[in-house]
C-alpha positions in Angstrom: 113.7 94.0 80.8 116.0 96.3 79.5 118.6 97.3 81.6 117.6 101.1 82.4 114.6 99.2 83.8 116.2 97.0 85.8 117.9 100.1 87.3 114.0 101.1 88.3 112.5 97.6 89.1 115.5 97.4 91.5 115.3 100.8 93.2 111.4 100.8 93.2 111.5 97.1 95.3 113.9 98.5 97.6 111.6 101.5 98.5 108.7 99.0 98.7 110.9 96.6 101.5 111.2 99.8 103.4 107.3 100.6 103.4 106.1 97.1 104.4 105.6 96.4 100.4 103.7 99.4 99.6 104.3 102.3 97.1 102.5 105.2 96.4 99.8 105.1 93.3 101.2 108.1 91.9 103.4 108.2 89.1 105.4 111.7 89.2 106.6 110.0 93.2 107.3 106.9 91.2 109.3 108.8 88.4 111.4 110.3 91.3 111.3 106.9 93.2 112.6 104.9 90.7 115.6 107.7 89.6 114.5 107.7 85.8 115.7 110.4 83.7 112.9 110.7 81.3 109.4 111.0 82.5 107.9 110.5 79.0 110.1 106.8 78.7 108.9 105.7 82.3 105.2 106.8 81.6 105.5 104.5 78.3 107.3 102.0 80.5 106.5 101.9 84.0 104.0 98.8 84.0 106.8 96.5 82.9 108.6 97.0 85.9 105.3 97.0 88.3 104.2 93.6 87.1 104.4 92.8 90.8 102.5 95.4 92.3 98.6 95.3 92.6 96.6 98.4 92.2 94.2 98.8 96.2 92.6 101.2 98.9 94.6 101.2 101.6 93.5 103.6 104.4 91.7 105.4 101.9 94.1 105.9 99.7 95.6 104.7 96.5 98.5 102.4 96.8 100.6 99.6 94.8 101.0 95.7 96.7 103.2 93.8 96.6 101.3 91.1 98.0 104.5 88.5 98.1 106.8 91.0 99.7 104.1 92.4 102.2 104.2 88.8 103.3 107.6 88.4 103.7 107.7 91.7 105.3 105.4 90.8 107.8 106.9 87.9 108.9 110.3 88.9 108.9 109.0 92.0 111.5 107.1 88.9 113.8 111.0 87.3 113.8 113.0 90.6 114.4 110.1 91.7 117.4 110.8 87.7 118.6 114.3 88.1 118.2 114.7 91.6 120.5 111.8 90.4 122.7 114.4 87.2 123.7 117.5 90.0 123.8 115.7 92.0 126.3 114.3 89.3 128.5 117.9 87.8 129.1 118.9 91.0 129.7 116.6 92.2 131.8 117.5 88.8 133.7 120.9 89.2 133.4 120.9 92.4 135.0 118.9 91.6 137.9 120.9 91.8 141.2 121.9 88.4 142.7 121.1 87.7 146.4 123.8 86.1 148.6 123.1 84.9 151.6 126.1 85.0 154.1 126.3 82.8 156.4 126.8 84.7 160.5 
């Protein structure tokens, strides 16, 4: 991978982490995606650097998968929902007021 195309693989993977794994089937929102400066080299080039990505319907529409990363998307989102469901529950317990009982 040359390493112009590194530049894309990179900023094409980040795009996917944010969508769950998924980019759009299209390439002219790839082209701008991936910041290449020559539509006719990334048309000649694009599948090296989607080697990861699987062609599906998804909702009716078009998309690349990465399978691996919607994965490790997935599961990273059941930790972090874990994670801020334990935040709120101690503080939602923390905040509660405290009785005291005084003695007369």
């Amino acid at each position: 991978m040359t390493d112009y195309q590194y530049g894309w693989y990179s900023r094409l993977r980040d795009t996917a982490w944010l969508k769950a794994g998924i980019l759009p089937d299209d390439e002219a929102q790839l082209f701008k995606l991936a910041g290449a400066s020559s539509r006719k080299k990334f048309h000649a080039e694009m599948e090296k650097v989607l080697f990861e990505f699987t062609r599906m319907i998804l909702n009716g529409q078009q998309v690349l998968v990465n399978r691996s990363m919607s994965e490790n998307w997935s599961t990273a989102l059941d930790k972090w929902m874990q994670t801020k469901d334990a935040r709120a529950a101690r503080e939602s317990k923390r905040n509660q007021p405290i009785e005291v009982e005084v003695a007369a």
